[in-house]
mmCIF file of the N, C-alpha and C atoms, coordinates in Angstrom:
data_MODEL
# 
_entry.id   MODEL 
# 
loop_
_atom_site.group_PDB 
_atom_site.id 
_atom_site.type_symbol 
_atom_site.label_atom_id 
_atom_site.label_alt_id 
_atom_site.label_comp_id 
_atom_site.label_asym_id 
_atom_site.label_entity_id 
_atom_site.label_seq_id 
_atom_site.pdbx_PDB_ins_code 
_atom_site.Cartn_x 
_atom_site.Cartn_y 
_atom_site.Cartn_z 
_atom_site.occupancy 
_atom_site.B_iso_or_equiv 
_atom_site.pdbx_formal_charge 
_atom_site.auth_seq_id 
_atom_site.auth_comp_id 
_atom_site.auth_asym_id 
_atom_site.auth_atom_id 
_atom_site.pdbx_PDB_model_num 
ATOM 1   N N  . UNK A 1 1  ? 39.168 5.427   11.329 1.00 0.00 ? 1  UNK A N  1 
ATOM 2   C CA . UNK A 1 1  ? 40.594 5.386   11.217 1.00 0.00 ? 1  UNK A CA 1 
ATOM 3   C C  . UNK A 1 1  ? 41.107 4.315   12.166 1.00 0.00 ? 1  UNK A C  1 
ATOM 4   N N  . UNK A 1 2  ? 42.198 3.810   11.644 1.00 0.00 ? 2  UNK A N  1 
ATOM 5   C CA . UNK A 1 2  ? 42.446 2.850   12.939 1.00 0.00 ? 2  UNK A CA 1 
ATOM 6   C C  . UNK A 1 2  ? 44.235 3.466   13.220 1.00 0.00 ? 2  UNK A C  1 
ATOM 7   N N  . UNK A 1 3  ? 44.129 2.940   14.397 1.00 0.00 ? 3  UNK A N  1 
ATOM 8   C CA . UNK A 1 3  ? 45.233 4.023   15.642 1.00 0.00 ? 3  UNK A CA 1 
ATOM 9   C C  . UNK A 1 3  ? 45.680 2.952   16.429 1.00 0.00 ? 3  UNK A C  1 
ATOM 10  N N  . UNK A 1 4  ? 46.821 3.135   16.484 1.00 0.00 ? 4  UNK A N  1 
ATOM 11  C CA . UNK A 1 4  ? 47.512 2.378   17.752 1.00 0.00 ? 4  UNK A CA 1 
ATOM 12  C C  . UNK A 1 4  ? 48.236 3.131   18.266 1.00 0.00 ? 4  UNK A C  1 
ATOM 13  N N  . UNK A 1 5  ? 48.839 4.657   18.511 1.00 0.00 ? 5  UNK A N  1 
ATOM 14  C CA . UNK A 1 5  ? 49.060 5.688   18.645 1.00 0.00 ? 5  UNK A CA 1 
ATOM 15  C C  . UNK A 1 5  ? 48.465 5.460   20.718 1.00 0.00 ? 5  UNK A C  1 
ATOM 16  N N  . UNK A 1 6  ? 48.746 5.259   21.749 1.00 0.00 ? 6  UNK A N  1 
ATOM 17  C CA . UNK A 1 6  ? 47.911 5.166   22.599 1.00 0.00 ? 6  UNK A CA 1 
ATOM 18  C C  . UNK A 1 6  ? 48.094 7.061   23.002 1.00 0.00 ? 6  UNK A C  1 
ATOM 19  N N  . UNK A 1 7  ? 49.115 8.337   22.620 1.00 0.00 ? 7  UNK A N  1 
ATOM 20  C CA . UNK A 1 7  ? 48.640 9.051   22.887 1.00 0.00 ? 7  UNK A CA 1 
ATOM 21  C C  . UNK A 1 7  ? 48.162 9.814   21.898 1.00 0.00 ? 7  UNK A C  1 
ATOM 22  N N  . UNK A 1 8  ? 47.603 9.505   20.738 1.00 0.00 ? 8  UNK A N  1 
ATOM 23  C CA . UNK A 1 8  ? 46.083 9.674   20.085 1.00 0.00 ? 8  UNK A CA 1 
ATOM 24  C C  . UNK A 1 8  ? 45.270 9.582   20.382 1.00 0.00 ? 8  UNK A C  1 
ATOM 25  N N  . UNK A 1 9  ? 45.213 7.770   20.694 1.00 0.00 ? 9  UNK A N  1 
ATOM 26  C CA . UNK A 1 9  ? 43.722 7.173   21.205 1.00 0.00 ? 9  UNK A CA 1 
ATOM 27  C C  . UNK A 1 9  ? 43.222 8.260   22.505 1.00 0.00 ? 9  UNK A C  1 
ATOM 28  N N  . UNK A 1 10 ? 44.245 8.449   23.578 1.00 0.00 ? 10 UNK A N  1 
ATOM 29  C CA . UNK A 1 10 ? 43.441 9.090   24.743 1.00 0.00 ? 10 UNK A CA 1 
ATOM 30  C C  . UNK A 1 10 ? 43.130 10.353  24.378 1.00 0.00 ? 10 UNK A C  1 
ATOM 31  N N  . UNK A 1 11 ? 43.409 10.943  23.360 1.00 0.00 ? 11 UNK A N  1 
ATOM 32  C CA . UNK A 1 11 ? 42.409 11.937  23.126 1.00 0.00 ? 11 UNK A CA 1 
ATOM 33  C C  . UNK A 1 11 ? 41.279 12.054  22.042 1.00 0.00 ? 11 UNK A C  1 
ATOM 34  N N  . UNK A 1 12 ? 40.987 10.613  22.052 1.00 0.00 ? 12 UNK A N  1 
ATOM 35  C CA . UNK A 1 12 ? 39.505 10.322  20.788 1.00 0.00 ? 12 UNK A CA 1 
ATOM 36  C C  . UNK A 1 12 ? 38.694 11.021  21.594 1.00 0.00 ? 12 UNK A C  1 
ATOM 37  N N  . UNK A 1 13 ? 37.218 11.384  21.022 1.00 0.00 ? 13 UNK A N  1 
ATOM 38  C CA . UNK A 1 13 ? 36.070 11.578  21.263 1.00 0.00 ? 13 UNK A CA 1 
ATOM 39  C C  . UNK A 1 13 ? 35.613 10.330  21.711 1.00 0.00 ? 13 UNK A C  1 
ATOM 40  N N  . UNK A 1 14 ? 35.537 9.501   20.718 1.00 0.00 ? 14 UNK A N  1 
ATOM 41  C CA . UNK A 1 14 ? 34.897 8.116   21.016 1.00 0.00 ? 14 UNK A CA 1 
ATOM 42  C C  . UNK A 1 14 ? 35.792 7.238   20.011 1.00 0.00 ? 14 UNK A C  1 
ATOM 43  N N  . UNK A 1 15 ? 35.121 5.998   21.139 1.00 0.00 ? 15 UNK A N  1 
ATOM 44  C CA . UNK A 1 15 ? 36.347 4.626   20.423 1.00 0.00 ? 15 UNK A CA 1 
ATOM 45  C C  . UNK A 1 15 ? 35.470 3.315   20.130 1.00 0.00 ? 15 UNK A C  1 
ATOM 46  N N  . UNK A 1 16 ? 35.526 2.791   19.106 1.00 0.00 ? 16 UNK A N  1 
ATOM 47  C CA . UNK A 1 16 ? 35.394 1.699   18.524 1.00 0.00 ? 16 UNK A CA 1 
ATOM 48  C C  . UNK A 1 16 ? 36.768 0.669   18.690 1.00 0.00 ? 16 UNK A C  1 
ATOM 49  N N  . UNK A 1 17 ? 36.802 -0.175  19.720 1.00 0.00 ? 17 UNK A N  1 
ATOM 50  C CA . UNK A 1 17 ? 38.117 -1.133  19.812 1.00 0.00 ? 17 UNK A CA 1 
ATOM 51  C C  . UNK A 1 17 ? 37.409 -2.914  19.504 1.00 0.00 ? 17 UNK A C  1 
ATOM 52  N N  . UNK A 1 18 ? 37.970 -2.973  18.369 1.00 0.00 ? 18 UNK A N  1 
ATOM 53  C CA . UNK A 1 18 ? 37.899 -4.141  17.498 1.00 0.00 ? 18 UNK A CA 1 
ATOM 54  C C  . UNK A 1 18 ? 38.854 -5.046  17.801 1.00 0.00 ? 18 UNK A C  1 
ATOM 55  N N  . UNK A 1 19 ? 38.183 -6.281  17.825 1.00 0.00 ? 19 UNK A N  1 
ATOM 56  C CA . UNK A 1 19 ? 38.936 -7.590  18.533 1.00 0.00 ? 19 UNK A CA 1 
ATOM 57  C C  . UNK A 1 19 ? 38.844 -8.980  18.602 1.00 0.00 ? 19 UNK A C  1 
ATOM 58  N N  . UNK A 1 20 ? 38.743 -9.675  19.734 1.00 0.00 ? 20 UNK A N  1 
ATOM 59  C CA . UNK A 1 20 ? 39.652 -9.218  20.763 1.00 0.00 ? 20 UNK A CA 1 
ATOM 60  C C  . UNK A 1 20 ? 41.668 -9.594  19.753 1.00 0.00 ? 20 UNK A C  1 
ATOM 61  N N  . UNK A 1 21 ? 41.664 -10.434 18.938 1.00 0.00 ? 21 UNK A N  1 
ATOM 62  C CA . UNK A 1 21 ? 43.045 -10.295 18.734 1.00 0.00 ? 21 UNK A CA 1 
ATOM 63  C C  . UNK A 1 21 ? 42.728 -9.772  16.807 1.00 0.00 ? 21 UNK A C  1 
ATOM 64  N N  . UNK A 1 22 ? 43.684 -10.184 16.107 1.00 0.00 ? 22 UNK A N  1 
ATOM 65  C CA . UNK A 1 22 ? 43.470 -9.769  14.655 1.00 0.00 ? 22 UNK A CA 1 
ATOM 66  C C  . UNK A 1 22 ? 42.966 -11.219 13.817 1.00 0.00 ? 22 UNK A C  1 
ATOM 67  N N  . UNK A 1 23 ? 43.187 -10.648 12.576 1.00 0.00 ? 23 UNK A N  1 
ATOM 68  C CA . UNK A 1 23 ? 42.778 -11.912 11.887 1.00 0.00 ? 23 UNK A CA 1 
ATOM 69  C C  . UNK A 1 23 ? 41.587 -12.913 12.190 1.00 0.00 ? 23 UNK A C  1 
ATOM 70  N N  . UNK A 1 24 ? 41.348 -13.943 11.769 1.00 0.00 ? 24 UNK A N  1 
ATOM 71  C CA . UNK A 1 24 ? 40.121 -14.444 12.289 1.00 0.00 ? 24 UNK A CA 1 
ATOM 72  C C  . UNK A 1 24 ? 39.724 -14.788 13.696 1.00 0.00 ? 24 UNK A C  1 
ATOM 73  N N  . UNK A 1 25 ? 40.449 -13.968 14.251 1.00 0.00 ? 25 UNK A N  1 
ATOM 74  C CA . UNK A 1 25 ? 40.121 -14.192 16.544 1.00 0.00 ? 25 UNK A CA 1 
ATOM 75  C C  . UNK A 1 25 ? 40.023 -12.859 16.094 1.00 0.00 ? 25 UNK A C  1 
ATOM 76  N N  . UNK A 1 26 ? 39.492 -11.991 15.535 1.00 0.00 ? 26 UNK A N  1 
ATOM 77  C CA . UNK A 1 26 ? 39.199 -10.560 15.742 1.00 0.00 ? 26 UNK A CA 1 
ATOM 78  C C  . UNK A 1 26 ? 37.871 -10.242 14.580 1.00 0.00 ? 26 UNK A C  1 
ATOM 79  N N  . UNK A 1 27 ? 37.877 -8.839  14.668 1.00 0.00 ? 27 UNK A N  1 
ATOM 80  C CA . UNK A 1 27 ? 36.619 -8.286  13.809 1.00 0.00 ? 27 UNK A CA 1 
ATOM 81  C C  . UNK A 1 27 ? 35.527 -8.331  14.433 1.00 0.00 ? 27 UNK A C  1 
ATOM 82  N N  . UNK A 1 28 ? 35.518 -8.899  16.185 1.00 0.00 ? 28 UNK A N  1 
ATOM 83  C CA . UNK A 1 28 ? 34.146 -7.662  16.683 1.00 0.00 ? 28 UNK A CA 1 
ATOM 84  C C  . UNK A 1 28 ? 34.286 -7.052  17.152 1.00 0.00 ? 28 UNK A C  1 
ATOM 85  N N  . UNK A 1 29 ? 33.312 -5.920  17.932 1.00 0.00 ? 29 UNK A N  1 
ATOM 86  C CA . UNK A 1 29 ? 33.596 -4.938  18.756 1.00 0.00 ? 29 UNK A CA 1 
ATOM 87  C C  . UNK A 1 29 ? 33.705 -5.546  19.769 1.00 0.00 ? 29 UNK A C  1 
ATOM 88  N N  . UNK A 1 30 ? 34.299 -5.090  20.780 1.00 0.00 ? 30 UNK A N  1 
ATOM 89  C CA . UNK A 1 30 ? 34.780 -5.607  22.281 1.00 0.00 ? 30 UNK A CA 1 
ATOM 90  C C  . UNK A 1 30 ? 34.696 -4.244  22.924 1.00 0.00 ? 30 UNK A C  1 
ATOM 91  N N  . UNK A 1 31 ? 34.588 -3.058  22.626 1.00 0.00 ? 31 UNK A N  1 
ATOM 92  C CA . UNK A 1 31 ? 34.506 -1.886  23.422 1.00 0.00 ? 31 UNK A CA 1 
ATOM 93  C C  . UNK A 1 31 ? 34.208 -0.572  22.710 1.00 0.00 ? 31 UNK A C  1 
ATOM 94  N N  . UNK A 1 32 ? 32.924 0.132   23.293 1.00 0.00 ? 32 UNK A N  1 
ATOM 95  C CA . UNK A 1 32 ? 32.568 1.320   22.386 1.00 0.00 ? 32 UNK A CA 1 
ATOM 96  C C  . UNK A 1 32 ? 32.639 2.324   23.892 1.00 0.00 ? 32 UNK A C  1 
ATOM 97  N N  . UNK A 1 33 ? 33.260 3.775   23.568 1.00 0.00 ? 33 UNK A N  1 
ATOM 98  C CA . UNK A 1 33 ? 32.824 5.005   24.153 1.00 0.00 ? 33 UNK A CA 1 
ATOM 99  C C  . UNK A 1 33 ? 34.329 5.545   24.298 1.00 0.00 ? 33 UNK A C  1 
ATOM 100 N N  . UNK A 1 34 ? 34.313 6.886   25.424 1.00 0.00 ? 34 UNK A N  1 
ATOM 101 C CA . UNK A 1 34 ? 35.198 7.461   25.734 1.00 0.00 ? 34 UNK A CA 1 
ATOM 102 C C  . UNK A 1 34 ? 36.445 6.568   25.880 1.00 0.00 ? 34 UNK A C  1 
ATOM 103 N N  . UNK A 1 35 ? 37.665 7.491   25.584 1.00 0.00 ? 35 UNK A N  1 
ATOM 104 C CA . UNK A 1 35 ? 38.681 6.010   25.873 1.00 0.00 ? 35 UNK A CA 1 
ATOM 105 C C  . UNK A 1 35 ? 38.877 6.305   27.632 1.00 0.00 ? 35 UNK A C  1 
ATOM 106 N N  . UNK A 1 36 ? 38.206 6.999   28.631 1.00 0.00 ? 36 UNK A N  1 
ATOM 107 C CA . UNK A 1 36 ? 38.059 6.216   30.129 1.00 0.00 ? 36 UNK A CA 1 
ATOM 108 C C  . UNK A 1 36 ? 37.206 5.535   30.230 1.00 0.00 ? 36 UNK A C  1 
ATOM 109 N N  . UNK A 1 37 ? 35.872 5.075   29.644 1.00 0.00 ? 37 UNK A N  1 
ATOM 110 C CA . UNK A 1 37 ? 35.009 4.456   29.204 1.00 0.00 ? 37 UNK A CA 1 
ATOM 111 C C  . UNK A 1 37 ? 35.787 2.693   28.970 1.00 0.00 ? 37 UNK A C  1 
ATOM 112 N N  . UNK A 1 38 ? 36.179 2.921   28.024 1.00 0.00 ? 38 UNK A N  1 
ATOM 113 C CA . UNK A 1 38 ? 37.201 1.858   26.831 1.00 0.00 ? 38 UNK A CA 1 
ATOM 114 C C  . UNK A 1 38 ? 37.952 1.372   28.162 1.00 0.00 ? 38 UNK A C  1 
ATOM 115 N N  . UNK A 1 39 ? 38.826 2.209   28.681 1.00 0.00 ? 39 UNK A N  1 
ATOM 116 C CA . UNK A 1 39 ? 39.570 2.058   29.894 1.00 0.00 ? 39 UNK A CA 1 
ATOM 117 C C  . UNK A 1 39 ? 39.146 1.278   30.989 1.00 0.00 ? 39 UNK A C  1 
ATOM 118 N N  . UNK A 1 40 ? 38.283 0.766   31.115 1.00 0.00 ? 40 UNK A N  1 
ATOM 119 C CA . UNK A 1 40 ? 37.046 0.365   32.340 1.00 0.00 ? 40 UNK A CA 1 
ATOM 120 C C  . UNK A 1 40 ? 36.671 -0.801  31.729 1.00 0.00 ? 40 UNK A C  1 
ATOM 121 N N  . UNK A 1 41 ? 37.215 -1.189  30.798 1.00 0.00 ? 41 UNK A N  1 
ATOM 122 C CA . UNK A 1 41 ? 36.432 -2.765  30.097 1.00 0.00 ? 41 UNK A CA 1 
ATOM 123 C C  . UNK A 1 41 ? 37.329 -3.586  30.245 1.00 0.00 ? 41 UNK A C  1 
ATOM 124 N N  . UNK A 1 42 ? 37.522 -4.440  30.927 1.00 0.00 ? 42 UNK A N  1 
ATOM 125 C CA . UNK A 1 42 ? 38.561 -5.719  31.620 1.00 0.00 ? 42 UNK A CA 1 
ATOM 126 C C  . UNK A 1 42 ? 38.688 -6.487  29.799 1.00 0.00 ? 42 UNK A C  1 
ATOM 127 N N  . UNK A 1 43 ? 38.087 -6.842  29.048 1.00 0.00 ? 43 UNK A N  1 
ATOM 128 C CA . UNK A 1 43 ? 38.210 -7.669  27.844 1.00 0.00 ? 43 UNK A CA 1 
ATOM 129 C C  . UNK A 1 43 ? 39.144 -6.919  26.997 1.00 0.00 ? 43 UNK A C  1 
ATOM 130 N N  . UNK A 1 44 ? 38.999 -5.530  27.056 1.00 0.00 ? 44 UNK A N  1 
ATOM 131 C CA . UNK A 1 44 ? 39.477 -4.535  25.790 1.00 0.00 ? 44 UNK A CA 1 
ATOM 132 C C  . UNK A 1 44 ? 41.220 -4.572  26.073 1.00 0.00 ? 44 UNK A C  1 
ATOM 133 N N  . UNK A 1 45 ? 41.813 -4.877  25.207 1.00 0.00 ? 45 UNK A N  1 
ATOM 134 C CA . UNK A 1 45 ? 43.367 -5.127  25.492 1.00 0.00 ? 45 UNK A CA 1 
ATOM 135 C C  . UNK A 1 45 ? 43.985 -3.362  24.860 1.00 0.00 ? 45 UNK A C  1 
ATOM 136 N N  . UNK A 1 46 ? 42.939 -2.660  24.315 1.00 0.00 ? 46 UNK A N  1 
ATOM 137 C CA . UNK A 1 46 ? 43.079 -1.127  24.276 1.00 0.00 ? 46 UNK A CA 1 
ATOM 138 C C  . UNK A 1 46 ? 42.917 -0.672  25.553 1.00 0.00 ? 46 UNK A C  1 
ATOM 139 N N  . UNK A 1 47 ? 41.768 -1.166  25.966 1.00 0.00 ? 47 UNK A N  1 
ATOM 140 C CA . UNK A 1 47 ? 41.551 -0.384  27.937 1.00 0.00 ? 47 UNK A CA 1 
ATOM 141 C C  . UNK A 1 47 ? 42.341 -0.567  28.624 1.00 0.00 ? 47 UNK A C  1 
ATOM 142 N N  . UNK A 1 48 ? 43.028 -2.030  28.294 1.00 0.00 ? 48 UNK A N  1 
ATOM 143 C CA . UNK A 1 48 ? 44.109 -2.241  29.410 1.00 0.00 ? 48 UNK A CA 1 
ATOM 144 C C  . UNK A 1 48 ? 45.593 -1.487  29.497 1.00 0.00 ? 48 UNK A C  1 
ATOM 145 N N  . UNK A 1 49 ? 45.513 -1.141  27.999 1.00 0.00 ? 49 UNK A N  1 
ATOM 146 C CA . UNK A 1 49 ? 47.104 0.264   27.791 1.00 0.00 ? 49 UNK A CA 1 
ATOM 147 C C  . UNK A 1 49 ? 46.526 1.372   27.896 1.00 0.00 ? 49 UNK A C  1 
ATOM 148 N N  . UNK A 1 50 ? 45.514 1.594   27.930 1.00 0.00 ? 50 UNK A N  1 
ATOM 149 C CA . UNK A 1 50 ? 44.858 2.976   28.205 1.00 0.00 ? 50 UNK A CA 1 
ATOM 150 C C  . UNK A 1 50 ? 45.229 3.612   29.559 1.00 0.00 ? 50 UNK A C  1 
ATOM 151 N N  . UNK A 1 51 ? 44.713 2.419   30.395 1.00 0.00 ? 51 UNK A N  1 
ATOM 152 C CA . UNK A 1 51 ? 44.561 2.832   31.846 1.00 0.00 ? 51 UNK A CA 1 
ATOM 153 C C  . UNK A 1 51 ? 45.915 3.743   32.587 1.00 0.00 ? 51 UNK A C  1 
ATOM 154 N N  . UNK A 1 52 ? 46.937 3.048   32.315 1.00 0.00 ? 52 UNK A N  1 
ATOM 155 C CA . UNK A 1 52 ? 47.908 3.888   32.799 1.00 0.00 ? 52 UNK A CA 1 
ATOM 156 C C  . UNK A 1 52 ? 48.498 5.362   31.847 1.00 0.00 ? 52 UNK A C  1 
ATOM 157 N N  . UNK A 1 53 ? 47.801 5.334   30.714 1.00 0.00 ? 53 UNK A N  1 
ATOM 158 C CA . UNK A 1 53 ? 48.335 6.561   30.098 1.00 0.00 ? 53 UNK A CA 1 
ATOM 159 C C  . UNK A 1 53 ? 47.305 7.542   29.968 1.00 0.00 ? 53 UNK A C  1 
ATOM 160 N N  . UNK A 1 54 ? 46.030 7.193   30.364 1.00 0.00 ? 54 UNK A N  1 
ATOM 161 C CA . UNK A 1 54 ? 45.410 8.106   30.968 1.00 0.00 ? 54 UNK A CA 1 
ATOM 162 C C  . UNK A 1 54 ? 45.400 8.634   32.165 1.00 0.00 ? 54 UNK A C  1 
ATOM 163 N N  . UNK A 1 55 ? 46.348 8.078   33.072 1.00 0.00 ? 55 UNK A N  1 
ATOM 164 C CA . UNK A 1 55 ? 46.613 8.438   34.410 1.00 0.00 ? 55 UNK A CA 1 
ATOM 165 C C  . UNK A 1 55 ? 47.320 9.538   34.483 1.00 0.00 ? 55 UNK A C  1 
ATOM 166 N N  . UNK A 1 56 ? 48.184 9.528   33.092 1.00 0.00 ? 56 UNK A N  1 
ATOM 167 C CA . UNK A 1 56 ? 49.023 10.869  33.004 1.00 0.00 ? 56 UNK A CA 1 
ATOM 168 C C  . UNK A 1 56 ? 47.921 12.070  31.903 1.00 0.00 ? 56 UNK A C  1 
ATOM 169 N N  . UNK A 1 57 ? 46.717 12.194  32.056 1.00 0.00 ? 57 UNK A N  1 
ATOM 170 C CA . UNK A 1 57 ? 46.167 12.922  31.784 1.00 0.00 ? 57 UNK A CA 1 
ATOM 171 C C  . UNK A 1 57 ? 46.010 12.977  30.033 1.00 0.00 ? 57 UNK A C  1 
ATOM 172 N N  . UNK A 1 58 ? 44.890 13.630  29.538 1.00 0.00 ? 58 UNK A N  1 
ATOM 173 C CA . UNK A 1 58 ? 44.127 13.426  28.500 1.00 0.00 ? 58 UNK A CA 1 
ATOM 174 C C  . UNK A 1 58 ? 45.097 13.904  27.160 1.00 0.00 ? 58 UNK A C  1 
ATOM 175 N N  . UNK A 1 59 ? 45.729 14.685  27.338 1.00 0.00 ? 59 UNK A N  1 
ATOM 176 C CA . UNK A 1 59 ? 46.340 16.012  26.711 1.00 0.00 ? 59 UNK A CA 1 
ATOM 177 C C  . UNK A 1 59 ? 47.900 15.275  25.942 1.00 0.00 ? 59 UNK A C  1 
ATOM 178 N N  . UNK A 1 60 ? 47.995 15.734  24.600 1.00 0.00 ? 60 UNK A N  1 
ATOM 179 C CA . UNK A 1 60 ? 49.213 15.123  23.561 1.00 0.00 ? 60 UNK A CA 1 
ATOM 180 C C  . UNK A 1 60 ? 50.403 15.241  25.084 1.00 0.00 ? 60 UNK A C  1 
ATOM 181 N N  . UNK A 1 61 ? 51.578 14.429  24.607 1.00 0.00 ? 61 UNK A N  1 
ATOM 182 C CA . UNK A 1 61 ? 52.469 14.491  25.482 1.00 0.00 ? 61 UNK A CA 1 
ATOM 183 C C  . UNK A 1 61 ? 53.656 15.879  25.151 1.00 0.00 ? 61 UNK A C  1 
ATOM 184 N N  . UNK A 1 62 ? 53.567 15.786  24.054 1.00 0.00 ? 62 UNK A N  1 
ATOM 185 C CA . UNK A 1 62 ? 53.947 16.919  22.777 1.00 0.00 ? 62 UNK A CA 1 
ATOM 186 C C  . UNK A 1 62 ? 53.666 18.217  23.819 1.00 0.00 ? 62 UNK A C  1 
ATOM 187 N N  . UNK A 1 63 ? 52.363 18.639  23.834 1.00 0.00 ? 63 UNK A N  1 
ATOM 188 C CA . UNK A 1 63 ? 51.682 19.528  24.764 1.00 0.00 ? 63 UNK A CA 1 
ATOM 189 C C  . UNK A 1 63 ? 52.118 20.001  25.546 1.00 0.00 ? 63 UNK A C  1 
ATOM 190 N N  . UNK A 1 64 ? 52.840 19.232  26.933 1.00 0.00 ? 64 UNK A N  1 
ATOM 191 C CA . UNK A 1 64 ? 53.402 19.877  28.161 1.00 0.00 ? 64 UNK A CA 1 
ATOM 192 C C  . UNK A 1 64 ? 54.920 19.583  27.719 1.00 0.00 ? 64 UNK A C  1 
ATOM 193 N N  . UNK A 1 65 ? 55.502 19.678  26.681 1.00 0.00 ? 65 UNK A N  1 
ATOM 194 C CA . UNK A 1 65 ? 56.607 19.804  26.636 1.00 0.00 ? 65 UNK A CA 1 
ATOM 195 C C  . UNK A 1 65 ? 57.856 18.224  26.766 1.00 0.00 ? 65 UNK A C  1 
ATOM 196 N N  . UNK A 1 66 ? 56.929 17.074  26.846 1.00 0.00 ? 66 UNK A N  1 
ATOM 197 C CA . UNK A 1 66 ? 57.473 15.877  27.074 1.00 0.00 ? 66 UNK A CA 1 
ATOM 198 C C  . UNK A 1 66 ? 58.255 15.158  25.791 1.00 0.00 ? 66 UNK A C  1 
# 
């Protein structure tokens, strides 16, 4: 499935982030695993929006009432 949802993505199992931009500058992988995993890859322009919205923890925002 593809997601740009970033509070989806932080609650994948695992992530396939395809790249690095679209169209023909994209279509390889640039980052596979957990999205704190994903989060930890300086290239992945998914890791790099990850990082701070995993700071607010794994869980829908929906969830705690936000």
């Amino acid at each position: 499935m593809i997601e740009h949802n970033l509070d989806v993505i932080k609650t994948a199992d695992f992530i396939i982030d395809l790249g690095p931009e679209g169209g023909e500058a994209g279509g390889r992988i640039v980052a596979t695993g957990t999205p704190e995993q994903v989060a930890k890859i300086e290239a992945s322009y998914t890791g790099q929006y990850l990082r701070p919205v995993l700071a607010e923890g794994r869980s829908h925002a929906y969830a705690s009432g936000k």
